[in-house]
C-alpha positions in Angstrom: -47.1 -21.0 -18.5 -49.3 -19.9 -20.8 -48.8 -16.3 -22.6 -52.4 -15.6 -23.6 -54.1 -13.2 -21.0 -57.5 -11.9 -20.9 -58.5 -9.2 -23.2 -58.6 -5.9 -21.1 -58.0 -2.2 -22.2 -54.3 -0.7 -21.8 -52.8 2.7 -22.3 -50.7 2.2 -25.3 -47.1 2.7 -24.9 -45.7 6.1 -24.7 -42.4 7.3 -25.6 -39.3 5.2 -27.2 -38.5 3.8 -30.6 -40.8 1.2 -32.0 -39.2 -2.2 -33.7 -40.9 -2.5 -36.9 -43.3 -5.9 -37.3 -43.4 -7.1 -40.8 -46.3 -10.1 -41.8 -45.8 -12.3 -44.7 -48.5 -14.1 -46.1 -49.4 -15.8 -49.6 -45.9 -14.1 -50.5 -46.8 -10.7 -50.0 -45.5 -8.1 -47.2 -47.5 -5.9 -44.7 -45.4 -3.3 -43.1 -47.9 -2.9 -39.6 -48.9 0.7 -38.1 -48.0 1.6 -35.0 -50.8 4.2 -34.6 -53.6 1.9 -34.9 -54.6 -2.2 -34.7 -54.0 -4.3 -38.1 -57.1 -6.6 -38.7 -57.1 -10.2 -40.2 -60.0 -11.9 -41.4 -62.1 -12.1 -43.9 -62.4 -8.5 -44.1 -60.2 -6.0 -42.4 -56.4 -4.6 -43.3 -55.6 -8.2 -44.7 -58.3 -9.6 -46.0 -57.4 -13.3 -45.7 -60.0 -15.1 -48.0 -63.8 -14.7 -48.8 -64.0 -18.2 -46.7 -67.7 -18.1 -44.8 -66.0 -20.0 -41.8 -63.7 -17.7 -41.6 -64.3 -14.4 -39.0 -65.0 -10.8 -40.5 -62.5 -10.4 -37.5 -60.2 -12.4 -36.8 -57.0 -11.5 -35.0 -55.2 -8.1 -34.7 -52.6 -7.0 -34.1 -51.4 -3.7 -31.9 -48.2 -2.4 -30.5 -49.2 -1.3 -26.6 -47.5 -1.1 -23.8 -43.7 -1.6 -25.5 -44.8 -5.2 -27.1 -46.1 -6.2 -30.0 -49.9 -7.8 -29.2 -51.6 -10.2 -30.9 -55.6 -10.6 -29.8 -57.9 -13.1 -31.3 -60.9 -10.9 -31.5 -63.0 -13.6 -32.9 -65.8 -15.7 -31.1 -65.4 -19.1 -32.4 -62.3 -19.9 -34.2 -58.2 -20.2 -32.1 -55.1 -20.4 -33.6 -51.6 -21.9 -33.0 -48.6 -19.7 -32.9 -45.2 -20.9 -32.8 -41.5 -19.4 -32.0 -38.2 -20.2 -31.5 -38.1 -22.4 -34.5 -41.2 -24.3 -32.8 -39.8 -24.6 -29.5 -42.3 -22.7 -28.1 -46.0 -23.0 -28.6 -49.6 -21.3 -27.5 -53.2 -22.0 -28.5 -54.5 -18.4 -28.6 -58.3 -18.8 -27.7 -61.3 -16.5 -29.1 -60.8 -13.4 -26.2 -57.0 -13.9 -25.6 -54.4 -12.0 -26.4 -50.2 -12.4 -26.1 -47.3 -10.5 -26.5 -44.6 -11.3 -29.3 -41.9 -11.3 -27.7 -39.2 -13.7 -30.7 -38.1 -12.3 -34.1 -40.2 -14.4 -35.9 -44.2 -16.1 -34.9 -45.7 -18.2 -37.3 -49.5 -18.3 -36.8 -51.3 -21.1 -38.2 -54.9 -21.7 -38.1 -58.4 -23.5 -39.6 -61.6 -22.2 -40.9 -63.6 -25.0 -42.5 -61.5 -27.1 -44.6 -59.0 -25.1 -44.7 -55.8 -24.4 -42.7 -54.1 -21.2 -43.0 -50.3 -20.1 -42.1 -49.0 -16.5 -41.8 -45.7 -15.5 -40.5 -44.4 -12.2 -38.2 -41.0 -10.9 -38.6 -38.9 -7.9 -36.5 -35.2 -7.6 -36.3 -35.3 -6.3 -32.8 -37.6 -9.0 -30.6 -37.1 -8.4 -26.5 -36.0 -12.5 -26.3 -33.9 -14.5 -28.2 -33.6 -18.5 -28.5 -31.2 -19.9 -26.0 -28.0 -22.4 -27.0 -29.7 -25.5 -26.0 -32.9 -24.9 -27.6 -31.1 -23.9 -31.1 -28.8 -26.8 -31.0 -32.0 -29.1 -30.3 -33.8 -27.3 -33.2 -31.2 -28.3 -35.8 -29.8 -31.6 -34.5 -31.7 -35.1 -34.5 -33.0 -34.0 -30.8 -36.3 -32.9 -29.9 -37.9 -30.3 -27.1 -41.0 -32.4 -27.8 -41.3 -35.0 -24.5 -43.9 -36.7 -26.4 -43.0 -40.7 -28.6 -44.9 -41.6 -31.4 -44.7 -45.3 -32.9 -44.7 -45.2 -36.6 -48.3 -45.9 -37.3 -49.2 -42.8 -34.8 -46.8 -40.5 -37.1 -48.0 -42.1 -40.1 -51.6 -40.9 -39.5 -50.2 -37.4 -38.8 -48.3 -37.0 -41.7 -51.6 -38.1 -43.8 -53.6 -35.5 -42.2 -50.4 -32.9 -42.4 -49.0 -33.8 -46.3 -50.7 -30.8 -48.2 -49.2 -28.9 -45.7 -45.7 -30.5 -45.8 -46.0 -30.8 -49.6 -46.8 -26.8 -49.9 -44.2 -24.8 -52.1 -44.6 -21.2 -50.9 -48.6 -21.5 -50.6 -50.0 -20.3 -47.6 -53.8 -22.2 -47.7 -54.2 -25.8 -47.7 -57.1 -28.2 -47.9 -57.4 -30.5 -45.1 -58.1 -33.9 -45.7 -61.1 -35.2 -44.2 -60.7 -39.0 -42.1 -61.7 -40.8 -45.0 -59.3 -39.5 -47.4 -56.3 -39.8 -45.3 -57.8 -43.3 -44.4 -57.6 -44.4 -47.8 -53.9 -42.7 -48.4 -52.9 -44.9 -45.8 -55.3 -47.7 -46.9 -56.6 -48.0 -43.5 -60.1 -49.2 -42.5 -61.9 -46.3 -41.0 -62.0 -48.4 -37.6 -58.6 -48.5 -37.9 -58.1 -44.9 -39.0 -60.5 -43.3 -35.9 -58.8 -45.7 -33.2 -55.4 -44.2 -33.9 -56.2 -40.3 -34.2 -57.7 -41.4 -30.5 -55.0 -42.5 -29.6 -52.5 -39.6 -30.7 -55.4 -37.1 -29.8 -55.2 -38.9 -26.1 -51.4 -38.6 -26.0 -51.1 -34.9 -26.5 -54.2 -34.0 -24.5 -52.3 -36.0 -21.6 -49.0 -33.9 -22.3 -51.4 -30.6 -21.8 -52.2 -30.1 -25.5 -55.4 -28.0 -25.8 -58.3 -28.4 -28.5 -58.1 -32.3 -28.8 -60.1 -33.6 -26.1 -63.5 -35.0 -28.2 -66.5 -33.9 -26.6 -69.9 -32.1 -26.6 -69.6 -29.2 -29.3 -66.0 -30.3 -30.5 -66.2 -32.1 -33.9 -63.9 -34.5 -35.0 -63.1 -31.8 -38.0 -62.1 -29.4 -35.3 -59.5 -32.0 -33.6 -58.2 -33.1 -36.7 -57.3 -29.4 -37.3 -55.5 -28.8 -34.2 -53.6 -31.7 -34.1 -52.3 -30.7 -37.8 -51.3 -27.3 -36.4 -49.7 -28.6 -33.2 -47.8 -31.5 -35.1 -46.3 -29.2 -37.8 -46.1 -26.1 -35.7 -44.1 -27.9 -33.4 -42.0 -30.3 -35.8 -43.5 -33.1 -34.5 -43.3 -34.4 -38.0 -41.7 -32.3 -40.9 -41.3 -32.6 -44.7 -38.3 -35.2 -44.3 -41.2 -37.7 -43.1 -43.1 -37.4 -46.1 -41.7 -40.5 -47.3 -43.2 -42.9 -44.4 -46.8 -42.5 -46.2 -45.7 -45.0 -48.9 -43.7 -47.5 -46.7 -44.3 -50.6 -47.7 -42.9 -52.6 -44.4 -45.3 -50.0 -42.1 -48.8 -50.6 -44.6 -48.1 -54.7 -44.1 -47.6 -54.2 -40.6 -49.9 -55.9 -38.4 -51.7 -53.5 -35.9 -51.7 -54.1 -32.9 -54.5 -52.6 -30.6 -52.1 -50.5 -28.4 -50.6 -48.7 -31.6 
């Protein structure tokens, strides 16, 4: 199911205590009103970066109808949120909207070359994380149906390792295919066939914003497949160290990789 929903007016809520929604970006704390919508963008209540990619208008946020909201009021650019330690996952789409419904979202998204991550936090969230899914957070098992072979994460990781590497930043530089190409010091052929082939993977599982097509650039896919991967712990800072695996960049590549 997906939790993004058509934008459409609503009555805001009436009556009742409101829990308190805290964001957290670049290290700094936003306490959000409850009388009116907080904007993100390049301009608005937080004022993300003077980044011409970026929207004026991004995404607000706006407490309606008992829930938290978040809208992506923009026309051109989506974002990946994730809760429940990364179990669960939505591509919010320019003209969608959800509910936040965990104590804490992480929102991740890209504007040019560069990717972005904010975070929402409230001590009193309408759904909590079950059991299972905390005890396949923490352990060695994954809610992710999805097997990589080692080159396949290895190309991720590339495209992901300012990201992974960050100490408290909230803005990274992507790498662009030839730079991660030469981290891994892969041919370009080489490099290309295998983001197909993870980019063909994901789409298959129901992944959005990978498929390659008219109007999608390969910049775009590169940027959604970094959100998905590390929004969804796909690959984490622990496989930082498979970049520079010796027995993996003497490996001979076969064509199904």
């Amino acid at each position: 199911m997906n939790p993004a929903a058509s934008l459409e007016d609503a009555d805001a809520a009436g009556g009742g205590s409101v829990a308190p929604l805290r964001l957290e970006f670049a290290g700094e704390w936003h306490d959000l009103p409850v009388d009116r919508p907080f904007i993100i963008g390049r301009e608005g209540d937080l004022e993300i970066d003077d980044n011409p990619y970026l929207h004026r208008h991004f995404l607000e946020l706006q407490h309606r109808d008992g829930f938290w909201w978040l809208a992506n009021v923009g026309v051109r650019l989506a974002a990946t949120i994730s809760s429940a330690g990364g179990a669960v996952q939505s591509w919010l789409s320019p003209g969608a909207r959800m509910p936040l419904v965990f104590e804490r979202s992480v929102i991740v998204f890209t504007a040019g070359p560069v990717t972005y991550e904010l975070s929402l936090h409230t001590e009193e969230a309408p759904y909590e994380v079950s059991r299972q899914v905390q005890a396949s957070m923490s352990g060695e098992t994954t809610v992710m149906p999805a097997s990589f072979t080692p080159l396949q994460k290895q190309l991720m990781v590339a495209l992901a390792e300012p990201m992974l590497r960050r100490e408290g930043v909230s803005m990274n530089e992507l790498p662009s295919s030839s730079a991660a190409a030469r981290r891994l010091g892969w041919t370009m052929s080489k490099f290309n066939r295998k983001l197909d082939n993870v980019c063909d993977k994901l789409d298959r599982m129901g992944v959005q914003g990978l498929r390659g097509g008219a109007g999608k650039l390969a910049t775009n896919r590169r940027a959604r497949l970094v959100e998905y991967a590390v929004t969804s712990h796909v690959i984490t800072r622990a496989d930082l160290p498979i970049l520079d695996d010796e027995t993996l960049r003497n490996r001979a590549d076969p064509e199904g990789d």
